[in-house]
Structure formats: structure tokens, C-alpha cells
C-alpha positions as CSV (number, residue, x, y, z in Angstrom):
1,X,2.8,-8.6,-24.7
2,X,3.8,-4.9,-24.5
3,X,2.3,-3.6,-21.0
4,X,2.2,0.3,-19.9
5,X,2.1,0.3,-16.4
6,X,0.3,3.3,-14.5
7,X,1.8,4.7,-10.5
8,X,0.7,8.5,-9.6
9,X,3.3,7.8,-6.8
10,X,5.5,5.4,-6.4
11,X,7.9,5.2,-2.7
12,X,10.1,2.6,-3.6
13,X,10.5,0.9,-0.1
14,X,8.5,-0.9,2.6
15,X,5.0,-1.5,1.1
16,X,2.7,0.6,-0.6
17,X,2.2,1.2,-4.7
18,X,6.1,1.5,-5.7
19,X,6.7,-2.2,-4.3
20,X,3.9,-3.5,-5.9
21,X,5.3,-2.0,-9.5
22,X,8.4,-2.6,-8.6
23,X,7.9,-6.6,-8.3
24,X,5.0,-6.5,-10.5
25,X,7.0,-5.5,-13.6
26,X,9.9,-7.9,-12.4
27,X,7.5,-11.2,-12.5
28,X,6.0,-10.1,-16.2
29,X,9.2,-9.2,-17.3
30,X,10.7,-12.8,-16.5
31,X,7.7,-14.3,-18.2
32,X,8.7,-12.8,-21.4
33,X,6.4,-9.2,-22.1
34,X,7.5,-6.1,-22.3
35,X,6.7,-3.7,-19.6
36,X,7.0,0.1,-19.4
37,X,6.2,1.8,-15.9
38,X,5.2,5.2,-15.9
39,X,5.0,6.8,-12.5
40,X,5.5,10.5,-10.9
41,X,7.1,11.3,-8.1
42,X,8.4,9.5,-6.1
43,X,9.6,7.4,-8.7
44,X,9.8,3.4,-7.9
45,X,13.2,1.5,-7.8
46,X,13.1,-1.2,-10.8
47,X,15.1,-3.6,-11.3
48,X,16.0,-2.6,-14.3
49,X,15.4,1.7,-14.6
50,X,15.7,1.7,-18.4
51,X,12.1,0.4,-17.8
52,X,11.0,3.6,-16.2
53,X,9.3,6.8,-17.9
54,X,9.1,9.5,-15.4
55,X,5.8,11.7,-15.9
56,X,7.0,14.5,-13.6
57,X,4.6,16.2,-11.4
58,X,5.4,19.3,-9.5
59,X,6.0,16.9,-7.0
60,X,4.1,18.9,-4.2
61,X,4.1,16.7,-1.2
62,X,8.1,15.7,-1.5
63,X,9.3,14.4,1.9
64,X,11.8,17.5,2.2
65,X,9.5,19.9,1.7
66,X,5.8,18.8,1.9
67,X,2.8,21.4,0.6
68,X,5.7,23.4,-0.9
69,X,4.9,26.4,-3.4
70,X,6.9,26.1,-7.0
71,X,8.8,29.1,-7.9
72,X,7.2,30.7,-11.5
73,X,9.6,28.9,-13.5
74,X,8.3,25.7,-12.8
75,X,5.3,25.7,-14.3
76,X,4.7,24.6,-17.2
77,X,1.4,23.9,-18.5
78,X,-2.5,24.4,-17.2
79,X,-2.6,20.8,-15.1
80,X,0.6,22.8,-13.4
81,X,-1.4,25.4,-12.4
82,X,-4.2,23.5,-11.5
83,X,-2.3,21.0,-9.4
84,X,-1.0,23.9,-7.3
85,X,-4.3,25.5,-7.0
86,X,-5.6,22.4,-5.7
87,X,-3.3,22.1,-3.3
88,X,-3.7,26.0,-1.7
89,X,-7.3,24.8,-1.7
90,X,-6.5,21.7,0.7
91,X,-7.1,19.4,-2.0
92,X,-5.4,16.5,-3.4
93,X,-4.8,16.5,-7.1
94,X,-2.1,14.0,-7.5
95,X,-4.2,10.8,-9.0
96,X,-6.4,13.3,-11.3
97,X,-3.4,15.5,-12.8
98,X,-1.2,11.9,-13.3
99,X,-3.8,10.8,-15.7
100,X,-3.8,13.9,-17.9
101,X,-0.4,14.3,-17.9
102,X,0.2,10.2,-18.6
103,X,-2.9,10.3,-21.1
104,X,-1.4,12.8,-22.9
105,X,1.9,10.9,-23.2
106,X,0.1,7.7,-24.2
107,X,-1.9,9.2,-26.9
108,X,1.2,9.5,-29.2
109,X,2.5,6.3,-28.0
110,X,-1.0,3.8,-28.2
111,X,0.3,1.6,-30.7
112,X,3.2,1.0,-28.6
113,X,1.3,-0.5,-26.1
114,X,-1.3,-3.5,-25.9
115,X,-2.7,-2.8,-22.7
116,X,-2.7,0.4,-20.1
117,X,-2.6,-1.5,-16.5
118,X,-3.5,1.5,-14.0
119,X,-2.2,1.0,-10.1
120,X,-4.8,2.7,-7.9
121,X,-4.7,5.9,-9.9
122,X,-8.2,6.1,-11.1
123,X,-8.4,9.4,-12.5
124,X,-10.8,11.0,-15.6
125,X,-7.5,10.8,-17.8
126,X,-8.1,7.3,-18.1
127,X,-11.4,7.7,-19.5
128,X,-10.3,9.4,-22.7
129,X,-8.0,6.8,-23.0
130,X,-10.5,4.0,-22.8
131,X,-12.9,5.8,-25.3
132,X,-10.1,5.7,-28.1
133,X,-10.3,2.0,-27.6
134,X,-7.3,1.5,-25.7
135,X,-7.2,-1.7,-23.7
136,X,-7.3,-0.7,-19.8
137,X,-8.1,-1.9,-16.6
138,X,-6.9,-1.4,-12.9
139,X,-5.7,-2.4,-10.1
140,X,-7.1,-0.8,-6.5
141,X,-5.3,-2.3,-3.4
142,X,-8.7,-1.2,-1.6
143,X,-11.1,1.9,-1.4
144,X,-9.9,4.9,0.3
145,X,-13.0,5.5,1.4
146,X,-12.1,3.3,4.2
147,X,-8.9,5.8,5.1
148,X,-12.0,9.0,4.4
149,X,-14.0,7.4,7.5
150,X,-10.9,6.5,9.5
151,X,-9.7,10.2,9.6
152,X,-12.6,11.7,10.1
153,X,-13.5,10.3,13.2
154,X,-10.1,10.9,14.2
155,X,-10.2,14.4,13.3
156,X,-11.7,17.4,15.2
157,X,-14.7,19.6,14.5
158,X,-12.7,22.1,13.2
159,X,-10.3,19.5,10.6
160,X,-13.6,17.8,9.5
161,X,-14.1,20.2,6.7
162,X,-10.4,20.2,5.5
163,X,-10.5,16.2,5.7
164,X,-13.3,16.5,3.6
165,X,-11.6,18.2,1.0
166,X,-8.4,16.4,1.0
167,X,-10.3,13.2,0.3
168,X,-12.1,14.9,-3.0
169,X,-10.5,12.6,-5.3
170,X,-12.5,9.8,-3.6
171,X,-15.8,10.1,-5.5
172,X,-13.5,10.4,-9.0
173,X,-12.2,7.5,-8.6
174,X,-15.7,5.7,-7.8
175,X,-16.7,6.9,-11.0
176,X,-13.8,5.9,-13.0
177,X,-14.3,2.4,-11.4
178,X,-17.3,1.8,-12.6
179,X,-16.3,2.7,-16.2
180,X,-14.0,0.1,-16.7
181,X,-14.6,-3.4,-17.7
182,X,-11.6,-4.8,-15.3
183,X,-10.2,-4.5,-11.7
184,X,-7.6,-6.4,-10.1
185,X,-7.7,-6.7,-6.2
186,X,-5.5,-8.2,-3.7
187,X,-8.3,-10.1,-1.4
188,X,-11.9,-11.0,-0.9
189,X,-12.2,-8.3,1.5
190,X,-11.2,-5.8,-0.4
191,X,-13.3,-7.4,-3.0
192,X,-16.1,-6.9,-1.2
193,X,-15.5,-3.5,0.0
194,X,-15.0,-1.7,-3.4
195,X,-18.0,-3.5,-4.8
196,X,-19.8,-2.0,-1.7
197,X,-18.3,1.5,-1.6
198,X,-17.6,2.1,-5.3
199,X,-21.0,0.5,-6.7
200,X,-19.1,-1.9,-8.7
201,X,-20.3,-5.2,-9.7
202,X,-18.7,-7.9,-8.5
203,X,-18.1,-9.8,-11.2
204,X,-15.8,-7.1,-12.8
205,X,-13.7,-7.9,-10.1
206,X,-10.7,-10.2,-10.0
207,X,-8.7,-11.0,-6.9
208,X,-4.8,-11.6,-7.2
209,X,-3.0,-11.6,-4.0
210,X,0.2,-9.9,-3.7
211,X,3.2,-11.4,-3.4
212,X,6.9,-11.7,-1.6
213,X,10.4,-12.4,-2.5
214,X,10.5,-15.8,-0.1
215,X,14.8,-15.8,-1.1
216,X,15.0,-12.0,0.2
217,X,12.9,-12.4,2.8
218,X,13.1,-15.5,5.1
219,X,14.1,-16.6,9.0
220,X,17.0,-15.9,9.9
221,X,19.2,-16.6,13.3
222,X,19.7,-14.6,16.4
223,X,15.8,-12.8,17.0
224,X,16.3,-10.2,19.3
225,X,14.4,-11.0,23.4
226,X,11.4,-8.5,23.5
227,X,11.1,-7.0,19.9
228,X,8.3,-6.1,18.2
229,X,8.1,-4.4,14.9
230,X,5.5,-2.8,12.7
231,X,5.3,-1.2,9.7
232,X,2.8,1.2,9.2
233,X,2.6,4.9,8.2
234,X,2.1,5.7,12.4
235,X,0.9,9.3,11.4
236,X,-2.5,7.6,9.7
237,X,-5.2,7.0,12.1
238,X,-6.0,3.8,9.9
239,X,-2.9,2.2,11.0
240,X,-3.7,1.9,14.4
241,X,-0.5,2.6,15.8
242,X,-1.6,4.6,18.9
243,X,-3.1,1.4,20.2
244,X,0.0,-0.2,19.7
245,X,1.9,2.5,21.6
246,X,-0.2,2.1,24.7
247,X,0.3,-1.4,24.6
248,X,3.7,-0.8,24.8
249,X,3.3,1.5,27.7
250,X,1.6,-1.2,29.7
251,X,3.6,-4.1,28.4
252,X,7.2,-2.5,29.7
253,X,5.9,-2.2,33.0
254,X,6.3,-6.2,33.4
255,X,8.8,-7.2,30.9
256,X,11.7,-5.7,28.3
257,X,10.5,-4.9,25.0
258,X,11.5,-3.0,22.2
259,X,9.6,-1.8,19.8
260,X,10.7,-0.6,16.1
261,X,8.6,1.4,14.0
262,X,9.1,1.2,10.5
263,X,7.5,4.7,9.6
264,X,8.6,8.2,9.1
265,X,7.3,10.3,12.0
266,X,6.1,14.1,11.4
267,X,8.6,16.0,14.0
268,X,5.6,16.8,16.3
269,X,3.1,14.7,14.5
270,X,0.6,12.4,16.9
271,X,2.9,9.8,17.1
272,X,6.1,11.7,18.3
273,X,3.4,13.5,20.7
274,X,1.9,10.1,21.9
275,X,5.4,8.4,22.6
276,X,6.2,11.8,24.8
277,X,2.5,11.1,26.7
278,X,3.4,7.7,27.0
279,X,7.2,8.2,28.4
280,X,8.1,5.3,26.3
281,X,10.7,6.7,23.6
282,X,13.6,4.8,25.2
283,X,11.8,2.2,24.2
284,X,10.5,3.4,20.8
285,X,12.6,3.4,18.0
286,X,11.4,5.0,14.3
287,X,13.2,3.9,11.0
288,X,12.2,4.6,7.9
289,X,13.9,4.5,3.8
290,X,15.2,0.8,4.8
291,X,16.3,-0.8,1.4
292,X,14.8,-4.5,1.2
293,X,17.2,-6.5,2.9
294,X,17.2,-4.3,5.7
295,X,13.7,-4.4,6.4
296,X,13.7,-8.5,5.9
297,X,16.4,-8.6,8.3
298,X,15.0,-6.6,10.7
299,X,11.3,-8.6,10.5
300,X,13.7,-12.0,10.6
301,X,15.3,-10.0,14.4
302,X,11.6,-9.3,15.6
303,X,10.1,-11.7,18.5
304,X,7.0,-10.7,16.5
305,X,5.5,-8.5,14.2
306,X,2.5,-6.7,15.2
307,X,-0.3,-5.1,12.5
308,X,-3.0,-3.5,14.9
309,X,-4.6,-1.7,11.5
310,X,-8.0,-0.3,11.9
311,X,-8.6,-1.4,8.3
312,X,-6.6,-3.5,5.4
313,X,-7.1,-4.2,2.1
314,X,-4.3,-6.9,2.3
315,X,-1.0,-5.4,3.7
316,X,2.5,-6.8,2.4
317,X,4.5,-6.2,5.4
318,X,2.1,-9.0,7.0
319,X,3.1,-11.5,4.3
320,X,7.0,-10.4,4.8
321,X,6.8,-10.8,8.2
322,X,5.4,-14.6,7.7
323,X,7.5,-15.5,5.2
324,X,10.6,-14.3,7.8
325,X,9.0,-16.8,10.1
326,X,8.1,-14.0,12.6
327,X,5.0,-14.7,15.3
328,X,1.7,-12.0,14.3
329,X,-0.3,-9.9,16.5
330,X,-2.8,-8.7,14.2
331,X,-6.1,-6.8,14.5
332,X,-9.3,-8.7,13.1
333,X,-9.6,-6.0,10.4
334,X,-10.4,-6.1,6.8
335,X,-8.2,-8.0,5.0
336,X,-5.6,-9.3,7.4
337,X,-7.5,-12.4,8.7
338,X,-7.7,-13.7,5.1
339,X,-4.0,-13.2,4.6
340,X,-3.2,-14.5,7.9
341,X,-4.9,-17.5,8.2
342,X,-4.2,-19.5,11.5
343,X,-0.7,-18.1,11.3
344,X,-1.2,-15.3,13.6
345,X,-3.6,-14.3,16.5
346,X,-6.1,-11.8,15.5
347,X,-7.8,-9.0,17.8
348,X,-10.6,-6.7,17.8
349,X,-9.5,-3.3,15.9
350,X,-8.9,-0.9,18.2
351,X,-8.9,-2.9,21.3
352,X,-5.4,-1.9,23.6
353,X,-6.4,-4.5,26.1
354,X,-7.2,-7.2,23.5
355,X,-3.6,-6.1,22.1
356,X,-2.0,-6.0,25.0
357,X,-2.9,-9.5,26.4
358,X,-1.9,-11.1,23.1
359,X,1.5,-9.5,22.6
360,X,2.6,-10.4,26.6
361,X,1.0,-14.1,25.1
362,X,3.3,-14.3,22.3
363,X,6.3,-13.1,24.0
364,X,6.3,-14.9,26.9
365,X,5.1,-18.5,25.0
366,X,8.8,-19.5,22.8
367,X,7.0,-22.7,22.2
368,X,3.7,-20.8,20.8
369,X,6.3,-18.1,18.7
370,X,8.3,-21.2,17.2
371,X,4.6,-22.8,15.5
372,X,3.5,-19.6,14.7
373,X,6.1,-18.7,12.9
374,X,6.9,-22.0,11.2
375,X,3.1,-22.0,9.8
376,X,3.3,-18.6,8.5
377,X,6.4,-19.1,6.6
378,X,4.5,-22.2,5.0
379,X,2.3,-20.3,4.3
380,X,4.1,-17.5,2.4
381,X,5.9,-20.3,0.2
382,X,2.6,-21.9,-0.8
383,X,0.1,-18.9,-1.4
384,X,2.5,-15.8,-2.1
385,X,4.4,-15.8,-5.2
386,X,5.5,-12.5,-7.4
387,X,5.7,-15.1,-10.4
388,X,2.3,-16.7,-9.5
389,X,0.6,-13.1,-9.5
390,X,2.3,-12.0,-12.7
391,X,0.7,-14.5,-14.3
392,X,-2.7,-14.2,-13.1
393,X,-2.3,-10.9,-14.2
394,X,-1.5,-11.8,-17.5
395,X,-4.6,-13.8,-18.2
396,X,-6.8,-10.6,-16.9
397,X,-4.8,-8.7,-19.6
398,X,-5.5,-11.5,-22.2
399,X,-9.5,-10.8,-21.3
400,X,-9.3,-7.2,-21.4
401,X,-7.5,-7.3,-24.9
402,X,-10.2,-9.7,-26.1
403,X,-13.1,-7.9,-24.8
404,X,-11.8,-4.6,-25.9
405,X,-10.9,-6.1,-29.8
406,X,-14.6,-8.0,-29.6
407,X,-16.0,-4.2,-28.7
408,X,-14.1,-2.3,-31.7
409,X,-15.2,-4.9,-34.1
């Protein structure tokens, strides 16, 4: 089978869309298709990069130099000029200007292809696509709506309206969900969730849980006394980190801990201003840009992991972290208590006591950390498999063709 495979934005390391490509295209590539990823910026790490087509954007939000303005030269068609102009206007054009720019690329190449697989793109470029009978469906990890109503009650009167705007894409990508005949999903939660939020039917939706490299990451000796780590983007309000922090603050007071912070933190962002409240950075530590290894072995060195997420539509860092063998505190939130199972203890979202009560729990019980982790490692080798999901994936292909061929004809 000859797969296109769709990423507005791919960050190649700790979670998120360029992971998911990254190990997606490995597994369907060791069952034998053909797959071609074609992502903007930032552009995934594959395994093998002859496999990736890069569909520049002006690449607008770069780490280095966020909301930047292109010089003239840059520019190089209309969906240029538009993508900047959306971005003046607070909006955020990235999934809608990806799918012109990589329908307009597919269009020459259709009969190269057998089926488009999008990756949480969902934008109207798609739809031409579709109508020249073009075999597509998508994936969508969950609905950002649930990120829409996190920030907005995070933000202030005055940021409401700009929130507002940045999350424009939003109702797109409700509309180009209900136009297609396929979407993959990582859970029943999120399942449930886009069926409620994007008005699709259910049974256009297929779950496939993510999965994890279980060789890569796995226990390892010498866990460090009194570490916690999370990964999260700490700047989101979704994430729930500032609960996290304050548990922190309290927890020192009684006992060593440590906690590490897989994120990148805005200079003077909420986080970095939260830690300074708190009086807590020599016991804060932030790394970000770890390559795999480095973030399985520093999951493997935690005491436990901690997820306190407002919301989730799955979460791979939580499945790393069992398959390292490494105790879970995680909030009772979307997703997570699905992928958790009774391998971690679950709090109410939100909660800094609930938190608080159940990290001191964990760290203090070596007994409770020891069965906690050894279930969730079981249960990372039994339900999590990058193979395993590749070829669920492939049978959802198989339908799509089918139904798309029984369509034409």
C-alpha cells in the first residue's frame, strides 16, 4: 500500500504529532507499504528521512523567533500572504494553509498515493482532495475545543477576545470532521468527546491507541530518592502544571523532592513566574529537546511520574512512563484513567490537595511504588504496541479504499 501521510507540525521529541508520525510510519513501514510523510515545520525525525517531503511554511511560530515577521523575499505565493496576515490578526493559520499548500502538492502526485492519512490537520484543503475521489481519512488525538475552554477560563477579560481568535481554526476543523467518512482516535474518551464537540457520529469513529517502543523505554536501575517528573507543555493551562507546582511547594516542606519538568518555559511565562511565587526553583528543574533515550532514562530515574492534566485525549508520556516501570500520580481527567488502568492513582483535575496527599503517598510507600510500577509496565507490554497500531491502521485504510472505490463506481 502506498500511504501519504499528513503533519501541519511536527516537534520531533517528547509527545505530541511528530512522535506519533515518526513511529507511525516506522510500524507501516515494517509491515511492508510504502509511506510518504509530508509535514511543515517543525519537521519530524524519521527513521529513515528519505521518507520525508517538507511542505514549507513560513514557519511563523519557530522556537527562536516566535510571531516573527518574514522579510519581502520570502513570500512566495497568496497562502504566504495570508498566513502572515493571519497571524498580525492573532490568528492561527497553520492547519488551514498546510492543507492548501499539501493539496496542491498532492494533486500532481494522486496516482502516487492510495490513501491521504491526515494527523490532526483538518483543514478545507482536504476537502478538494476528497471531492477528486481521493481516498482520506484522519486521525484527531482529541478536540481542541477542550484546550479553547481551558484557556479561556484561564485567561483575563481583556485576553478573552484574543483567545477567541487564536482558536478560529477550531470550528474548521469541526466541519472538515464531519465530511469525511473516517477518523482514527486514540481512546474512548476522546471518542466520545469529538463525537460530542464536533457533531460527528460515532460510528465514523475508530479507536487505535497509541503506542511505545517497550526496548527504548523500560526500568532501569538506580531511581533517583524524591523525583518526580512530568511532561507537559507547563505554559498551557490544560496541563495543569500550576497545581503540580504548588504541590511541590507544600510537599518540600516535609521531605526532599525534586522535581523535573520536561517542557520549554517562556522566559517570564506563568510557569517561570509561578516557580518565583512559590520559592521553589532550587527544586525545579526545566529540560526540554531530550532525544528518546534521554527522556526514557530520565522517566526510568523518576520515583514517579506525575500527569495532573486538566484534560487528555490519551497522553504518550503516561504510557512511557509505565512501560519504564515508574509509579503515576494522575488527574481523573479525560483520557488518562482509561490508559491508566489500576496502574496509577487518579485525582480530581485541578485538586492541589488531592495531588499533594497522593504524591507524599507514593513517595513515602517503596512497597506501593514497586506494585505500581510493575503493573504498569505489564501493562505497556500487553496493550501498547507501535506494530499493533500500524496494523489496525491498516485495516481502517483497507475500508476507506473500499468505500471510496464502492463510491466512484
Amino acid at each position: 500500500m502506498r500511504i501519504a501521510l499528513l503533519s501541519y507540525r511536527s516537534k520531533p521529541h517528547c509527545g505530541g504529532q511528530g512522535v506519533y508520525v515518526r513511529h507511525l510510519s516506522r510500524g507501516l513501514s515494517e509491515l511492508g507499504h510504502d509511506v510518504e510523510v509530508l509535514s511543515g515545520q517543525p519537521y519530524p525525525d524519521l527513521d529513515d528521512p528519505g521518507r520525508l517531503t517538507k511542505v514549507p511554511s513560513l514557519d511563523l511560530y519557530r522556537e527562536s523567533d516566535p510571531f516573527r515577521t518574514p522579510r519581502l523575499g520570502e513570500y512566495r505565493d497568496a497562502i504566504d500572504l495570508f498566513e502572515t496576515g493571519a497571524m498580525w490578526t492573532a490568528g492561527f493559520p497553520e492547519p488551514l494553509t498546510f492543507s492548501l499548500r499539501a493539496a496542491r502538492l498532492l494533486r500532481g502526485r494522486a496516482s502516487d498515493f492510495d490513501v491521504v492519512h491526515d494527523n490532526q490537520c483538518l483543514g478545507y484543503g482536504l476537502l478538494g482532495l476528497q471531492r477528486a475521489g481521493v481516498p482520506l481519512l484522519a486521525t484527531v488525538h482529541h478536540p481542541i475545543t477542550r484546550d479553547r475552554v481551558a484557556d479561556l477560563a484561564a485567561a483575563s477579560w481583556r485576553r478573552k477576545l484574543a483567545v477567541r481568535r487564536w482558536y478560529g481554526f477550531v470550528t474548521m476543523q469541526a466541519r472538515v470532521a464531519r465530511r469525511l467518512p473516517r477518523l482514527i482516535t486514540v481512546s474512548q474518551a476522546s471518542a466520545g468527546d469529538i463525537a460530542e464537540d464536533f457533531r460527528v457520529a460515532q460510528e465514523r469513529l475508530t479507536t487505535i491507541p497509541l503506542g511505545v517502543d517497550t526496548e527504548l523505554f523500560r526500568p532501569a536501575g538506580g531511581r533517583v530518592p524524591g523525583r518526580i517528573v512530568a511532561v507537559a507543555s507547563a505554559d498551557v493551562p490544560l496541563k495543569g502544571v500550576r497545581h503540580l507546582l504548588e504541590s511541590v511547594a507544600k510537599l518540600r516542606v516535609e521531605r526532599d523532592v525534586e522535581l523535573v519538568l520536561v517542557s520549554k518555559l517562556a522566559d517570564d511565562g506563568p510557569t517561570r513566574r509561578l516557580i518565583d511565587e512559590l520559592a521553589i526553583g532550587d527544586v525545579v528543574r526545566a529540560v526540554h529537546g531530550l532525544a528518546d533515550d534521554e527522556l526514557a532514562g530520565l522517566l526510568a530515574s523518576a520515583e514517579v511520574a506525575c500527569v495532573p492534566s486538566l484534560y487528555e485525549g490519551f497522553s504518550l508520556p503516561t504510557v512511557e512512563a509505565m512501560a519504564c516501570g515508574t509509579p503515576l500520580v494522575v488527574s481523573r481527567a479525560g483520557a488518562l484513567p482509561e490508559v491508566v488502568g489500576d496502574c496509577g492513582r487518579l485525582v480530581p483535575p485541578g485538586d492541589t490537595e488531592a495531588l499533594t496527599r497522593e504524591l507524599a503517598t507514593v513517595l513515602d510507600d517503596r512497597e506501593l511504588r514497586g506494585r505500581l510500577g510493575d503493573a504498569g509496565r505489564a501493562r505497556a507490554l500487553e496493550r501498547y504496541s507501535w506494530r499493533s497500531v500500524a496494523a489496525s491502521t491498516v485495516d481502517v485504510y483497507r475500508e476507506v479504499i473500499d468505500r471510496t472505490r464502492r463510491k466512484a463506481g
